[in-house]
C-alpha positions in Angstrom: 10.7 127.0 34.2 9.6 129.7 31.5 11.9 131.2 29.6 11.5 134.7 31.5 12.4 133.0 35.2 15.3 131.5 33.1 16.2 134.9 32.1 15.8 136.4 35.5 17.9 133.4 36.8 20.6 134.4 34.2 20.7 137.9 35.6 21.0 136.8 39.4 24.0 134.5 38.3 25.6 136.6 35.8 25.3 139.5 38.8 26.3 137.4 41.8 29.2 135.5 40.4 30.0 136.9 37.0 29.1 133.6 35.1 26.7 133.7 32.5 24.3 131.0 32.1 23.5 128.8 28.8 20.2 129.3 27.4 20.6 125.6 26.3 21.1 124.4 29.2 17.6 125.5 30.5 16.6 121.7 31.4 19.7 121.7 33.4 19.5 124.9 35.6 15.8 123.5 36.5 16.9 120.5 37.2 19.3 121.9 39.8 16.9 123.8 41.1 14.6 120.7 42.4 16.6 119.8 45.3 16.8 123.7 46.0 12.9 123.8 46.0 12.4 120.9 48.3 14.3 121.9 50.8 12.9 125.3 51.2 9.4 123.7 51.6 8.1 124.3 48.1 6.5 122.2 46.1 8.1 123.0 42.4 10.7 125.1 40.8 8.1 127.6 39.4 6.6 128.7 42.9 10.2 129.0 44.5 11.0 131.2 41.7 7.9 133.2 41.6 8.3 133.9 45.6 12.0 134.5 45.3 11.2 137.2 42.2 8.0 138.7 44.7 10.0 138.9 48.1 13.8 138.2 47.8 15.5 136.8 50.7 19.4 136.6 50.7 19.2 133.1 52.0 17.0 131.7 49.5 19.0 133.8 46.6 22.1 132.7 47.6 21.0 128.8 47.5 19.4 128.8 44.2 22.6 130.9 42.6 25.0 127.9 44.3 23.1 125.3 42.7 24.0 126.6 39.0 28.2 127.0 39.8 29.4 123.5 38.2 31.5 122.0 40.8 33.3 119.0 39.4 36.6 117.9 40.5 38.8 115.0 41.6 42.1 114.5 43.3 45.3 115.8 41.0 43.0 117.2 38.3 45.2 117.9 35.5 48.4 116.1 36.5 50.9 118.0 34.8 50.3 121.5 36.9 50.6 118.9 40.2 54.5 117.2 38.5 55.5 120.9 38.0 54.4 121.6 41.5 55.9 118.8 43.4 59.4 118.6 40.8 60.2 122.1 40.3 58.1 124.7 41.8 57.8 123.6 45.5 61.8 122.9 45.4 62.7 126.3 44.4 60.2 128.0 46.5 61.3 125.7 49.9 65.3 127.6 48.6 63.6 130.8 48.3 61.8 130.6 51.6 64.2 129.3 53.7 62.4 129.4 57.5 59.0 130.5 56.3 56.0 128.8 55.7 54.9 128.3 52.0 51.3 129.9 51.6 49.2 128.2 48.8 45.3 129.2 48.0 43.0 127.0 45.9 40.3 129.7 44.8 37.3 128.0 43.7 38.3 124.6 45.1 34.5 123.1 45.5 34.3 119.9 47.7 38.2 120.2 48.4 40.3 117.7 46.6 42.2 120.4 44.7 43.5 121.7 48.2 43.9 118.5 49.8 46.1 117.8 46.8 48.2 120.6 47.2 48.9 120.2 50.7 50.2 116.3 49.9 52.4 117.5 47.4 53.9 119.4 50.0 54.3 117.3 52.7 55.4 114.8 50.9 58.8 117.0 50.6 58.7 117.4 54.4 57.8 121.3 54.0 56.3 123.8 56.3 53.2 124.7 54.3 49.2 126.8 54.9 46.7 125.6 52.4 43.6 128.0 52.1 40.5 126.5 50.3 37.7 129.4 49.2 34.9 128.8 47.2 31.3 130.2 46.7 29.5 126.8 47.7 28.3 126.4 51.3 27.4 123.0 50.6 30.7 122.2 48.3 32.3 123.4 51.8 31.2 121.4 54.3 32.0 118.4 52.2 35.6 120.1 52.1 35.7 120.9 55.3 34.7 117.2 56.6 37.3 116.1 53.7 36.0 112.7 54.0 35.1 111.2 50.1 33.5 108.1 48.5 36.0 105.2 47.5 35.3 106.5 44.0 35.8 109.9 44.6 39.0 108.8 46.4 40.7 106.8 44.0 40.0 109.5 41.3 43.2 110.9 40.9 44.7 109.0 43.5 47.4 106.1 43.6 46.9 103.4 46.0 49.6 104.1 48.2 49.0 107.9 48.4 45.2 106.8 49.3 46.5 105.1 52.4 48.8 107.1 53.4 46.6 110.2 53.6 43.1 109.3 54.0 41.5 106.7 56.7 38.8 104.6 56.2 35.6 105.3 58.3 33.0 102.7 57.3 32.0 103.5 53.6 34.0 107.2 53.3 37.9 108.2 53.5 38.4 111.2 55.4 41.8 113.0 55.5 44.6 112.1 57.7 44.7 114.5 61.0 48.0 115.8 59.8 46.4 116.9 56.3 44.0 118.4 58.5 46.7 120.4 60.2 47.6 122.5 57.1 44.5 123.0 55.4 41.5 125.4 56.0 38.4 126.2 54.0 36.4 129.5 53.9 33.6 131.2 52.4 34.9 133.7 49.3 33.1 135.2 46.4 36.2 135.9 43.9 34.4 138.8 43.1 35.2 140.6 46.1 38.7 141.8 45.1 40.5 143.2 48.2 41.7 147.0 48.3 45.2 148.3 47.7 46.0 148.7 51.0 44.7 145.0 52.6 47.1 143.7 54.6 46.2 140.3 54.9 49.1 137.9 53.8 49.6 137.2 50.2 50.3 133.5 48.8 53.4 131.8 47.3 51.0 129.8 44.9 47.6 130.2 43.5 45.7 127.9 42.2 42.5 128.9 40.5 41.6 126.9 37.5 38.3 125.7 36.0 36.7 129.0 37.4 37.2 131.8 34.8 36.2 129.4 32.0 32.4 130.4 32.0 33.0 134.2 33.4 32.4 136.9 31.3 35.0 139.4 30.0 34.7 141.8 32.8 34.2 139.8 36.1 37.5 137.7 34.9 38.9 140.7 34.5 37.8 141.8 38.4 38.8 138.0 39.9 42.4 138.6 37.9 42.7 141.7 39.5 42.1 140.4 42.9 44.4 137.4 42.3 47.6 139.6 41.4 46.9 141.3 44.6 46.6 138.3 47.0 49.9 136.7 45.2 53.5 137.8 46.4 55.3 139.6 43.5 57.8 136.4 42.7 54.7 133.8 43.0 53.2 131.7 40.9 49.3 131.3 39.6 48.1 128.5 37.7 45.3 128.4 35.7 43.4 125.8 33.9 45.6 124.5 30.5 42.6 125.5 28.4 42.2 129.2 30.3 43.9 131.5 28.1 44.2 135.2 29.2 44.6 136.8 25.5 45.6 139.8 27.3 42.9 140.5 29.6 45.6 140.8 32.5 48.5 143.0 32.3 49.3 141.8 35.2 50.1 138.1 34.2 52.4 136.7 31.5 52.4 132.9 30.7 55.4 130.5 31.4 56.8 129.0 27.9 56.3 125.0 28.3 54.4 125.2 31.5 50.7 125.0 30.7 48.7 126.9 32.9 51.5 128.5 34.9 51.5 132.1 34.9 54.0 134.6 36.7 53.7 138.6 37.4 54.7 140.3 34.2 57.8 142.3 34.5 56.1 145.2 32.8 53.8 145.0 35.5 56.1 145.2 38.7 57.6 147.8 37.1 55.1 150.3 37.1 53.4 148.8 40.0 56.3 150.0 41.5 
């Protein structure tokens, strides 16, 4: 890949999805690419690109910008959010709702272990819960959707018992128990498409979006922070990754003293929201 179709590449991203890709990582972006290429019939990175730059098709576009989103996770990723969730927050919110079902959204949740997570950690305390999965990833999806993992994927972040009692065996994969299966959906969402002021779709108890504004730049976190305040209740919760530090870009968020990564609506905010 020359340096201009890298640059190109960088543009489509950057535009698409708001992240902005690494000049040193060059080698990688191309190797991502490959499996792209051989699927769509061609026979090297450099010819896809050239026909993709010459006749854009969404399709095609769409599949070579998914290939570049890094989409690593694991079951319970960053423990500490999960113990606050399972101790303290889930608790309070199960007094708070009393009767209603708890609504929890992992944005940007990849193959799906982040919301499968979530939806243990609630019925493990017997609640009435939704878990929404969105990410960008048609591929990352499916796997979601099917929620059925590797025994390494599996038992990373998982106990033994909690690997039992959720997940079946089904020759060489573990797929989720029907009742996890119950509570947990997964759709199509580019966090760049903040909904309106008026939208009228539910809102969430919980958010969960972490690992996803890391490589963003300024302005598109700004636009997926925007969208989050609007899709979370006014006394929910959003948690972000423990190294994701606003530094003010959101008004709209405040941080939680000795919670890493757990944010709440500023007060401020509300106030003239109001």
């Amino acid at each position: 890949m020359s340096p201009e179709d890298f640059d190109r590449l960088q543009t489509l991203v950057a535009t698409r999805t708001g992240n902005r890709l690494r000049r040193d990582r060059m080698n990688l972006a191309e190797h991502r690419l490959g499996p792209v290429a051989r699927r769509a019939g061609f026979d090297s990175v450099d010819t896809m690109l050239a026909t993709l730059w010459s006749k854009p098709v969404a399709g095609l576009a769409w599949d070579v910008i998914e290939s570049q989103l890094n989409g690593e996770t694991w079951f319970r990723r960053d423990r500490e959010a999960f113990l606050t969730m399972s101790q303290e927050l889930l608790p309070a919110l199960s007094q708070a709702r009393r009767g209603q079902t708890l609504r929890i959204w992992s944005a940007g949740c990849s193959t799906g272990q982040e919301a499968w997570s979530l939806a243990m950690c609630a019925l493990d305390l017997n609640l009435d819960v939704e878990v929404v999965g969105s990410d960008l990833n048609r591929i990352a999806l499916q796997k979601a959707h099917k929620g059925a993992y590797t025994g390494f994927e599996i038992q990373r972040g998982l106990a033994a018992g909690t690997m039992v009692r959720w997940f079946r065996p089904e020759g060489e994969l573990w797929t989720a128990d029907d009742t996890l299966k119950q509570v947990v959906r997964f759709e199509r969402l580019n966090l760049l498409d903040t909904p309106s002021a008026d939208d009228e779709a539910p809102r969430f108890d919980v958010i969960f979006c972490r690992h996803v504004l890391i490589g963003m730049e300024p302005a598109a976190r700004a636009l997926v922070l925007q969208g989050l305040e609007r899709r979370l209740v006014d006394d929910g919760c959003l948690f972000l990754a423990p190294s994701e530090n606003l530094n003010g870009e959101s008004l709209a968020f405040r941080p939680v003293s000795g919670r890493r990564g757990l944010h709440v609506k500023s007060p401020t905010f509300l106030q003239d929201a109001a």
